[in-house]
N, C-alpha and C positions, 0 to 999 in steps of 0.2 A: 334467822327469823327475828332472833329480839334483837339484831343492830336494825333492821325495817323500824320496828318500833319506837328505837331509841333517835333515828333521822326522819321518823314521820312528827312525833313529839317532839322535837327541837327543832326543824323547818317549822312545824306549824306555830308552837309558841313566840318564834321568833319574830315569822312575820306577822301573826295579830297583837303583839306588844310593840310592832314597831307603826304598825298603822293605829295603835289607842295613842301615840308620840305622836305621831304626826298629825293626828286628829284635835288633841290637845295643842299642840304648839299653831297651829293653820287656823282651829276654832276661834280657840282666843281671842284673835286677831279682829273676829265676828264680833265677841262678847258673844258666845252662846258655848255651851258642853255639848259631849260628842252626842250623846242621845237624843238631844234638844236639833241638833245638825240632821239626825238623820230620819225625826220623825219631818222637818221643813225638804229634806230629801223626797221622801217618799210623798210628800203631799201635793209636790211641785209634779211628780210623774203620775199622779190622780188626780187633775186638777177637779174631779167632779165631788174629791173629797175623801178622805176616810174616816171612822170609828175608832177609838181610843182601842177597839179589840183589833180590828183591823192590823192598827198600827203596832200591836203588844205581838200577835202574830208574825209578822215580816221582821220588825226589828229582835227576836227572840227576847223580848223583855216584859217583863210583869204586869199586867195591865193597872196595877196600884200608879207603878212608878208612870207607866206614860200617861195616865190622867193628870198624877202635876207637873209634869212635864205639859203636858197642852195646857194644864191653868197657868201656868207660867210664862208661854208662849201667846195666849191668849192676853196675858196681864200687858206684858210687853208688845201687845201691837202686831204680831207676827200670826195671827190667825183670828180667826172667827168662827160662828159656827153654825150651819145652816136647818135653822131652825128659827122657833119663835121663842125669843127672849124669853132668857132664865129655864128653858128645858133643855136641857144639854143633853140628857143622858140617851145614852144611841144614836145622837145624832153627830153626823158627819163633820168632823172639820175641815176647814176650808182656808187656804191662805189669803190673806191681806194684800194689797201693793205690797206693802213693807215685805212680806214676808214672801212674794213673788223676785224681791229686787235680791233679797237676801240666797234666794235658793239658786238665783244665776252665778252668783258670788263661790257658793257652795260647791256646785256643780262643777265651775273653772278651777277650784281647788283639788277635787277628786281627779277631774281629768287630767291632771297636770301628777297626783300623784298616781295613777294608775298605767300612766305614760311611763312616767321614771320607776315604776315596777318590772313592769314587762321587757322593758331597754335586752334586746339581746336577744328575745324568742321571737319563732317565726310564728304566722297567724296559725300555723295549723300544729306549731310545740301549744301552742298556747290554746287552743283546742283541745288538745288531747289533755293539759293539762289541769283543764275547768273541769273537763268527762270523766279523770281519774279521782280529782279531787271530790266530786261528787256523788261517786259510786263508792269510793268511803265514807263517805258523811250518810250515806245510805246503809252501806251494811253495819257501821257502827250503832247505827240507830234500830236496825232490825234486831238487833244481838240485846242492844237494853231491854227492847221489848221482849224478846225472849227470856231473859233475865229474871224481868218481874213478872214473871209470869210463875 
């Protein structure tokens, strides 16, 4: 039971510090950081827009951090926000050209690494592999909550 734990803890750290690498070294390349990459991510697959909560939600990040994060992506041209000048707050942001041209860029990046991930599983290892990995991300998450309780 605790070698399970000691190869679920070392598979999992291993590959989210190799995909914060390759997000880093791919981003770069943008001029943008990975948080900055994948709130243009997500905004490009909503194009009717998201909320700074929205986005602190999906990307599991602190709503502080993704509002400068979107003033900063906002300063640089890579979104807008759909509203009436100077009221931002709950309102939706919205990508730019620039920041539609930037999210296709982005996208060919992911697919290219999500390709060279998978190299080697079949559609339905890799099925089973989303449903496992998710049904721990679930009962790890029921157990905190019981926790604090």
């Amino acid at each position: 039971m605790l070698e399970r734990f000691e190869d679920l803890t070392a598979g999992v750290t291993q590959v989210y510090k190799n995909i914060q690498r390759i997000k880093k070294q791919r981003m770069n390349s943008l001029g943008l950081k990975g948080t900055q990459v994948m709130c243009i991510y997500y905004l490009s697959i909503h194009p009717g827009g998201m909320t700074a909560a929205d986005l602190s939600r999906i990307t599991v990040e602190d709503k502080a951090s993704i509002s400068r994060i979107l003033a900063e992506l906002e300063e640089e041209g890579y979104i807008t926000y759909k509203t009436e000048p100077g009221r931002k707050y709950r309102a939706p942001a919205l990508l730019t050209e620039k920041g539609r041209e930037t999210a296709v860029k982005i996208q060919q990046l992911i697919l290219q690494a999500t390709e060279a991930g998978g190299q080697g599983l079949t559609d339905e290892e890799r099925e089973i592999f989303y449903r496992a990995l998710f049904q721990i991300a679930d009962n790890l998450s029921a157990l905190l909550t019981n926790l604090s309780k």
